[in-house]
Every structure is written in structure tokens, then in C-alpha cells.
GUMILUM-420752 format. One record per residue (C-alpha): residue number from 1; x, y, z. Coordinates in Angstrom, 1 decimal. Each point is the difference from the previous one (the first is absolute). Layout:
+-----+--------+--------+--------+
! num !      u !      v !      w !
+-----+--------+--------+--------+
! NUM !      X !      Y !      Z !
...
+-----+--------+--------+--------+
//
This chain:
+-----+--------+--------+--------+
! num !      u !      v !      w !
+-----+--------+--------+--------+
!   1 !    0.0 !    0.0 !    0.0 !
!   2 !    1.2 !    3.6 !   -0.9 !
!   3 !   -1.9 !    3.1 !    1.0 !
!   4 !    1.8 !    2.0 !   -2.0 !
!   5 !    0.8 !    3.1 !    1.2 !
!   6 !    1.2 !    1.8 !   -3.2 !
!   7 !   -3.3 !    1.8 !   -1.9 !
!   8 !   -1.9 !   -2.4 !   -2.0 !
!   9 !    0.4 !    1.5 !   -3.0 !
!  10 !    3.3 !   -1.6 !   -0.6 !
!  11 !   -0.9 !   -3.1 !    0.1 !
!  12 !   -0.5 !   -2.1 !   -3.5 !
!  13 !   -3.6 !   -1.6 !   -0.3 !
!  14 !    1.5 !   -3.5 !    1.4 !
!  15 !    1.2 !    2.2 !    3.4 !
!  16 !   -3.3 !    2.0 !    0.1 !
!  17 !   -2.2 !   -3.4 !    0.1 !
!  18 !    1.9 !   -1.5 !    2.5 !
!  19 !   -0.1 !    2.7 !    2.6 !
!  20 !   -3.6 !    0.4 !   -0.5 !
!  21 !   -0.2 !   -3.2 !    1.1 !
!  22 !    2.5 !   -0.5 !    2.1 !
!  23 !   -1.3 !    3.2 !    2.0 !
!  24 !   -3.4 !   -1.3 !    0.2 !
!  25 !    1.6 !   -3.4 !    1.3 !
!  26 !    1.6 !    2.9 !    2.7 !
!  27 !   -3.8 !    1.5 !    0.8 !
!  28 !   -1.1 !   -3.8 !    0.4 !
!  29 !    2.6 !   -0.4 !    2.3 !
!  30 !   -0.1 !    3.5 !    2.0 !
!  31 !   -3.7 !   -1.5 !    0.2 !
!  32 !    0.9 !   -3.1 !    1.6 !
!  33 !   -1.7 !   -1.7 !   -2.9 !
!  34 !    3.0 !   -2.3 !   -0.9 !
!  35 !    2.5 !   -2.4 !    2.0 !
!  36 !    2.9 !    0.8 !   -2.4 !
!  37 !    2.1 !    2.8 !   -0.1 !
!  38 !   -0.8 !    1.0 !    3.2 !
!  39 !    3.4 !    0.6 !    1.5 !
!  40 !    1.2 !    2.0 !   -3.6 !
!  41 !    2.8 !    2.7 !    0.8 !
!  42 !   -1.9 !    2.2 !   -2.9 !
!  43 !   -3.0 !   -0.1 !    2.2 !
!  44 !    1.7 !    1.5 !    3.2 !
!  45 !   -0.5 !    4.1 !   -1.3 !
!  46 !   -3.3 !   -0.7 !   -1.0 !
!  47 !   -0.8 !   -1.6 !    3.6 !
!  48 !    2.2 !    2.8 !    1.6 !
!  49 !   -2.6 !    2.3 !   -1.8 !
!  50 !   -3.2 !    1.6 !    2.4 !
!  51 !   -2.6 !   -1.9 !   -2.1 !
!  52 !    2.5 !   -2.5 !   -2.2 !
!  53 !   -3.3 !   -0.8 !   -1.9 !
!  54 !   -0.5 !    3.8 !   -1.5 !
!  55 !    3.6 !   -0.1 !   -0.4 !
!  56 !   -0.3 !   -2.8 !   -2.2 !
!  57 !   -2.9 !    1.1 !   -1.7 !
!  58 !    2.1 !    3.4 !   -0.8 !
!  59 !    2.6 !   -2.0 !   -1.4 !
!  60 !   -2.7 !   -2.2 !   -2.0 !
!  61 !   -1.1 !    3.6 !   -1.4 !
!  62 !    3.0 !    1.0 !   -1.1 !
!  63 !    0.1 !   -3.5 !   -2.2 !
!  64 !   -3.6 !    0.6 !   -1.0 !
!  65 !    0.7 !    3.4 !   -1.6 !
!  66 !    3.2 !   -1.5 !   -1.8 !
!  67 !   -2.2 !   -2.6 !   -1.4 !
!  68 !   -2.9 !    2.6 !   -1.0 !
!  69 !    2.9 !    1.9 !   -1.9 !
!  70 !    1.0 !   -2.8 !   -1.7 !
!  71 !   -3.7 !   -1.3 !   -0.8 !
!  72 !   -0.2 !   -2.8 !    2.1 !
!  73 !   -2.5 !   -1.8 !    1.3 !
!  74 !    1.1 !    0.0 !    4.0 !
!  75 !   -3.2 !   -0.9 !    2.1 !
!  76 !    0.2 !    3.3 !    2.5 !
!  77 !   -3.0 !   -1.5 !    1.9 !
!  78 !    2.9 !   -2.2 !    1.2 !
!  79 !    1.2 !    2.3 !    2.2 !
!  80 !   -2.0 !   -0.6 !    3.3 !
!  81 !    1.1 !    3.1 !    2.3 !
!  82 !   -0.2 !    3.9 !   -1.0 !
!  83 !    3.5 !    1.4 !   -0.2 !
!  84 !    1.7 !    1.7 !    2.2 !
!  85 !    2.2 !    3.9 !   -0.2 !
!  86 !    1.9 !   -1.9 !    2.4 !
!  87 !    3.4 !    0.1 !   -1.4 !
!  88 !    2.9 !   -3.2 !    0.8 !
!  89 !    3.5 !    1.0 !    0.4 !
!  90 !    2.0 !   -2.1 !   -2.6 !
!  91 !    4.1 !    0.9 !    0.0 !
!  92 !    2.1 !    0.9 !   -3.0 !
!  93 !    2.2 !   -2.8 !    0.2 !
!  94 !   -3.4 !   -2.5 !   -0.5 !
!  95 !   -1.1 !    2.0 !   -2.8 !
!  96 !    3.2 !    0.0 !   -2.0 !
!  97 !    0.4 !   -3.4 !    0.7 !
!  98 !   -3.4 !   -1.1 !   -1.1 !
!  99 !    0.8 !    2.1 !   -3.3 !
! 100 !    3.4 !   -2.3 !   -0.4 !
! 101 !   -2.0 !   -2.9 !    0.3 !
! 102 !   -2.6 !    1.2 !   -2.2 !
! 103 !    2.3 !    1.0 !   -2.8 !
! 104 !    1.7 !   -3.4 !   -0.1 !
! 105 !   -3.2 !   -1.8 !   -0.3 !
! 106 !   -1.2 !    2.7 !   -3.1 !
! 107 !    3.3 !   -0.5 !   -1.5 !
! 108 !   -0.9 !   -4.1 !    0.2 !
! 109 !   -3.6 !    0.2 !   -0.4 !
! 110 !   -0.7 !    3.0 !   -2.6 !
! 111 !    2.8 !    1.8 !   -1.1 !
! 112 !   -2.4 !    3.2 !   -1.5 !
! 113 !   -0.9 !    0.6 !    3.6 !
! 114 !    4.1 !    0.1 !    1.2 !
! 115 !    0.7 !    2.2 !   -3.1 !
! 116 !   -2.9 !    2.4 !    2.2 !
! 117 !    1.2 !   -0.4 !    3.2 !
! 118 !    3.9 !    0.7 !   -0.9 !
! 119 !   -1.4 !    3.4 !   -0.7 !
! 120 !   -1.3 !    0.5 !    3.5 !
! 121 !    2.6 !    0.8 !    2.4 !
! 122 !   -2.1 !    0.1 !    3.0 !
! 123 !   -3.1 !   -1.8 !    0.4 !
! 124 !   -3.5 !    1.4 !    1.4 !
! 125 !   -1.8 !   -1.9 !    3.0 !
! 126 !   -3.2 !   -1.7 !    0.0 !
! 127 !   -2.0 !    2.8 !    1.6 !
! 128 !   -0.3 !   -2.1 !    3.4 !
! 129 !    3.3 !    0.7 !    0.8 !
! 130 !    2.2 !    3.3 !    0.9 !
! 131 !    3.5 !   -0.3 !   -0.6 !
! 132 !    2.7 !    0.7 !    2.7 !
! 133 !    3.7 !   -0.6 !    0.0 !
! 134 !    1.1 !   -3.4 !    1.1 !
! 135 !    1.5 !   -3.1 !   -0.7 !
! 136 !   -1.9 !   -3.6 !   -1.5 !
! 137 !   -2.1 !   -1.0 !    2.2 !
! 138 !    1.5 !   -3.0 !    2.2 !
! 139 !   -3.1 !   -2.3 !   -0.6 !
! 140 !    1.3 !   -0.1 !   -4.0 !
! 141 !    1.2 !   -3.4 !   -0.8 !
! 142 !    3.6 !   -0.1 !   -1.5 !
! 143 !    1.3 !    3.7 !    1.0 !
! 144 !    2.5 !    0.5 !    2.7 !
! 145 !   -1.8 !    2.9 !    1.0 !
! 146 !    3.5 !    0.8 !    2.6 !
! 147 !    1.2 !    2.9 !   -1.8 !
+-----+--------+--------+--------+
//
């Protein structure tokens, strides 16, 4: 699971699909509607959040509108909570690193979105979040997150 952190708009149509549903699989869980996932690092600012379930319908929003840009057919009734102007503090250092990982899988996966996001030097947030300085967060798998 990766609640992406990084706008939606940079994501290819594979990436947008699966966070749409992997962020519904989130509400489900924020819920207490599923057994899996349960104990997902992702999940921890969403449950830190005053109302995680507005805070994942914000993010859900954020994918909606992407999708509505791009003509697709996302099911907004999905999205069981009414969002929230509640903002979650997200670091720098997650952000960029999200945007390395991204970039690698566009550069695998569909090399016309890369060629876009080369030209980006700083990516935009999903609105949900507000951006302070910081390192990677330390529940990111695979990241010394020491320095």
C-alpha cells in the first residue's frame, strides 16, 4: 500500500487506479471494516489525524478531482466521511522521497509520464498535507532515515 503523498496529478493512469483503491482499502480499514492492513506504517498520520476518517476522505477528494480532470469514472459516493480543512504535517524529506520512488516506477512503467515529471523540480502535495522541513519519515521501509 502507498498513500502517496506527492499530488495526484503525477501519477500515470496505472498509479491513479491503484491509489483510489488502495486508499479506499485505507477508509475500510480506518473504519475497522477489514482485518488486513491494520497495523500499516502509511496508516499512522491518517490515525494521528483529529478525525482520521475526514482525513482520508480529503485525501480520497484530492484523487476524485484528478480523476474528474482526466474523465474518469471514480465512484465519489465512495468516499464515506465529509472532508476535513484539517491539514496533516508531511516532511520534506518524505515528499522528495516519494517523488524518487515515483520517478523510477514512471521511468519503468510509462516513460511519457517521466519525460513530465523530469521537468518538475519540486513536486506539489496532495492538498491533505502541509509541508515542513524534515527528514523521511522513520516508518519508510528501506531508508536509513539517520542522517
Amino acid at each position: 500500500m502507498r498513500l502517496w503523498t506527492v499530488h495526484p496529478q503525477y501519477l500515470d493512469p496505472q498509479g491513479l487506479v491503484a491509489l483510489w483503491r488502495e486508499a479506499l482499502l485505507a477508509q475500510r480499514v480506518l473504519e475497522g471494516k477489514t482485518r488486513g492492513y491494520r497495523n500499516h506504517p502509511q496508516l499512522l498520520r491518517f490515525r494521528s489525524a483529529p478525525d482520521p476518517l475526514a482525513a482520508i476522505a480529503t485525501f480520497l477528494q484530492a484523487i476524485a478531482a484528478e480523476a474528474l480532470v482526466r474523465r474518469y469514472a471514480f465512484d465519489s459516493s465512495r468516499i464515506l466521511a465529509a472532508p476535513t480543512t484539517d491539514t496533516i504535517e508531511e516532511t520534506e524529506g518524505q515528499l522528495l522521497f516519494e517523488w524518487q520512488h515515483l520517478r523510477a516506477k514512471l521511468a519503468q512503467r510509462t516513460p511519457l509520464w517521466y519525460r513530465r515529471a523530469e521537468q518538475c523540480e519540486r513536486p506539489e502535495a496532495n492538498p491533505l498535507f502541509t509541508i515542513l522541513p524534515g527528514p523521511v519519515r522513520p516508518w519508510e521501509k528501506g531508508v536509513a532515515t539517520g542522517k
